[in-house]
TIVO-2410 file (N, C-alpha, C; in nm, 3 decimals):
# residues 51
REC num residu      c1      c2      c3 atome chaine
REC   1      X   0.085  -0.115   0.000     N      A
REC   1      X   0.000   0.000   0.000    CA      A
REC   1      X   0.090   0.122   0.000     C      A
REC   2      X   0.037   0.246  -0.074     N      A
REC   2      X   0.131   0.327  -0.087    CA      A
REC   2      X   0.043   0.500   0.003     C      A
REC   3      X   0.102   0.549   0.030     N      A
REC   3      X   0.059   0.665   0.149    CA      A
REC   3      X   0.094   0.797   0.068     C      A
REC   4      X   0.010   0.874   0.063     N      A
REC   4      X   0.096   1.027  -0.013    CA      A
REC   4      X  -0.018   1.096   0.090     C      A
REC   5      X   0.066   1.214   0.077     N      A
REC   5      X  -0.040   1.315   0.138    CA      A
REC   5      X   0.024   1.452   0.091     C      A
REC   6      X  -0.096   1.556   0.068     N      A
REC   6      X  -0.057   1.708  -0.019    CA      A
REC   6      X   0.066   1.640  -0.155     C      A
REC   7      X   0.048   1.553  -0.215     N      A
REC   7      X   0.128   1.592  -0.334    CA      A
REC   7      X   0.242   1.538  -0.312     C      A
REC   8      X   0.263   1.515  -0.175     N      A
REC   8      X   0.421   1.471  -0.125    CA      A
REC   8      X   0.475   1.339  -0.193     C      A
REC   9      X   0.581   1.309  -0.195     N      A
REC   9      X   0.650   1.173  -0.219    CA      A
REC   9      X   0.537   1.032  -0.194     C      A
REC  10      X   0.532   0.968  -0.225     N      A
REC  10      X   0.426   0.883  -0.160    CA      A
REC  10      X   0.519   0.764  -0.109     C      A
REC  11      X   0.478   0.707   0.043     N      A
REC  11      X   0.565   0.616   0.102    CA      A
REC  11      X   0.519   0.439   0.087     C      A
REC  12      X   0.595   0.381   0.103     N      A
REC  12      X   0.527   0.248   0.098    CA      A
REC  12      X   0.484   0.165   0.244     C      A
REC  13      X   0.374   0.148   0.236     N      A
REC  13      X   0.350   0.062   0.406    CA      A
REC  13      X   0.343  -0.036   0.389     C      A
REC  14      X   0.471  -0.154   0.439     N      A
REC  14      X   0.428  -0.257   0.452    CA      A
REC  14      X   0.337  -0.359   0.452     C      A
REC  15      X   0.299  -0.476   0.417     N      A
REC  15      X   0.179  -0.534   0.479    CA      A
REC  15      X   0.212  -0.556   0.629     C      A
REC  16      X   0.090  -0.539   0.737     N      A
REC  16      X   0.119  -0.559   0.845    CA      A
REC  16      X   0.122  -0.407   0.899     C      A
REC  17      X   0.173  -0.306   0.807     N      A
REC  17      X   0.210  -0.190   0.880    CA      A
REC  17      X   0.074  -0.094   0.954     C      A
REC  18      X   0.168  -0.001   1.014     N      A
REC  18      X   0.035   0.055   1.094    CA      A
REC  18      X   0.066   0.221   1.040     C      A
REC  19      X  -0.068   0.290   1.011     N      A
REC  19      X  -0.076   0.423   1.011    CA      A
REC  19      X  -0.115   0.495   1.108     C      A
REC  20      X  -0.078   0.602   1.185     N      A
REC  20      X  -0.163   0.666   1.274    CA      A
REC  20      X  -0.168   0.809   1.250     C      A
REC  21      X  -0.346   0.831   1.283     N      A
REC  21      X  -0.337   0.978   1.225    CA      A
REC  21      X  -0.397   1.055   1.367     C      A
REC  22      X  -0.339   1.166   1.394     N      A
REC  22      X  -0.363   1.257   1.540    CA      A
REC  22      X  -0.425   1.401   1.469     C      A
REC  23      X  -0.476   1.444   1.600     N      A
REC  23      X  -0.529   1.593   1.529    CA      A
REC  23      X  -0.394   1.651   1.593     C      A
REC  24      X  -0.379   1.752   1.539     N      A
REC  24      X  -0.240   1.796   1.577    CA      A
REC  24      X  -0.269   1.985   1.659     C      A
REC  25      X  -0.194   1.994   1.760     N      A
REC  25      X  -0.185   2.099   1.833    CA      A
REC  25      X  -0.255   2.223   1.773     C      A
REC  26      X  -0.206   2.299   1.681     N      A
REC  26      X  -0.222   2.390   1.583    CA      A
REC  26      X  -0.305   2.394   1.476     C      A
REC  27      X  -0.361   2.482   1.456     N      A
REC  27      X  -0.436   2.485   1.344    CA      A
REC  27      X  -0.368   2.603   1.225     C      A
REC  28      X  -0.437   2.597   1.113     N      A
REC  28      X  -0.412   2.661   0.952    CA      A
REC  28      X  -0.558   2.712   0.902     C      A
REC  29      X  -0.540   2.837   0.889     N      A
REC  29      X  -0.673   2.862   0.800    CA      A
REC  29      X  -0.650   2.914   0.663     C      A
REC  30      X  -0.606   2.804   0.611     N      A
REC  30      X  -0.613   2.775   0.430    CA      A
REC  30      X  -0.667   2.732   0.363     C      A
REC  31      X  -0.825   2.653   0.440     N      A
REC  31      X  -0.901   2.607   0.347    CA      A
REC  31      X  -0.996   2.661   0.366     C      A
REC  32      X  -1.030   2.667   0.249     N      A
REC  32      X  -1.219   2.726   0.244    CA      A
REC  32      X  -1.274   2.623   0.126     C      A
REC  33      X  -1.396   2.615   0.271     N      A
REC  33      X  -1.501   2.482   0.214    CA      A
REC  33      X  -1.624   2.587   0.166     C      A
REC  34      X  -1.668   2.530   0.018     N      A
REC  34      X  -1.763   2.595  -0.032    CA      A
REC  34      X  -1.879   2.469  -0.065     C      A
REC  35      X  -1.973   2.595  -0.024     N      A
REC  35      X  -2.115   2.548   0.026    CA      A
REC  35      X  -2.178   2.440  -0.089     C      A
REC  36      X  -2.096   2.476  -0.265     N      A
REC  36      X  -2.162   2.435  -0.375    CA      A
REC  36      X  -2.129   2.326  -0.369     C      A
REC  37      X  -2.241   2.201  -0.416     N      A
REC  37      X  -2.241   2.036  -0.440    CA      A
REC  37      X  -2.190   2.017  -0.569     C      A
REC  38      X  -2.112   1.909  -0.564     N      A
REC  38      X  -2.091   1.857  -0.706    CA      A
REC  38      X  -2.180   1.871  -0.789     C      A
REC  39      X  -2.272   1.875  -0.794     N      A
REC  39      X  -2.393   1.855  -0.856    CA      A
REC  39      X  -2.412   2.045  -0.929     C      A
REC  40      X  -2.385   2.141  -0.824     N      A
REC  40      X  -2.395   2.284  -0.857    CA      A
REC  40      X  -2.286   2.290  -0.968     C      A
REC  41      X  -2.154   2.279  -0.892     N      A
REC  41      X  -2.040   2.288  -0.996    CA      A
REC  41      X  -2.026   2.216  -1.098     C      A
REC  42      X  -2.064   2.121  -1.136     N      A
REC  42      X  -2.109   2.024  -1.260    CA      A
REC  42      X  -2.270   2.140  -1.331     C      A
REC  43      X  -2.325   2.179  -1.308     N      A
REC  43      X  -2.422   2.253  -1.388    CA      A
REC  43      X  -2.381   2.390  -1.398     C      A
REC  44      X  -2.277   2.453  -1.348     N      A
REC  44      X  -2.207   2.571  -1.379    CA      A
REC  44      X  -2.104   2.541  -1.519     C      A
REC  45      X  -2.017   2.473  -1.485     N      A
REC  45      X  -1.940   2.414  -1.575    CA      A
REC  45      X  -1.969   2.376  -1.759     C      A
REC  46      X  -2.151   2.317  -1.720     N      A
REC  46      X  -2.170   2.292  -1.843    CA      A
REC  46      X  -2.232   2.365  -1.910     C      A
REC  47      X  -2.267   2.450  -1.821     N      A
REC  47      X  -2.383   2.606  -1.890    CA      A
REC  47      X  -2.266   2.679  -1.972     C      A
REC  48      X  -2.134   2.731  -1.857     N      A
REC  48      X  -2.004   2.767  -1.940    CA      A
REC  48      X  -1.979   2.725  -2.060     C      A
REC  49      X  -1.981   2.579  -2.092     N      A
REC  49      X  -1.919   2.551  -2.220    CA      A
REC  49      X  -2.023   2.512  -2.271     C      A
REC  50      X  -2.152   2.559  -2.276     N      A
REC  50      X  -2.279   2.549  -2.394    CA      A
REC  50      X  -2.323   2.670  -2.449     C      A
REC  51      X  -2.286   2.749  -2.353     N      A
REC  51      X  -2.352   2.902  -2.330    CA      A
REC  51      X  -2.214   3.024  -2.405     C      A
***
């Protein structure tokens, strides 16, 4: 099994191996979650390239 995360190198885990994931101390405010469903952005998209 292979592990990547953000783009990074991707690592190989053993069979047998163990992953552990923690919330970590600190926070980042770099993401912004938008409200629109796949479903919105898929009917924006195709109006664009019909319209």
């Amino acid at each position: 099994m292979l592990l990547m995360c953000d783009g990074a190198e991707a690592v190989s885990i053993p069979p047998g191996g163990c992953v552990f994931i923690e919330k970590a101390d600190k926070t980042a405010d770099f993401i912004r979650i938008k409200s629109d469903t796949f479903a919105d952005v898929l009917r924006n998209k195709m109006a664009q390239r019909n319209g």
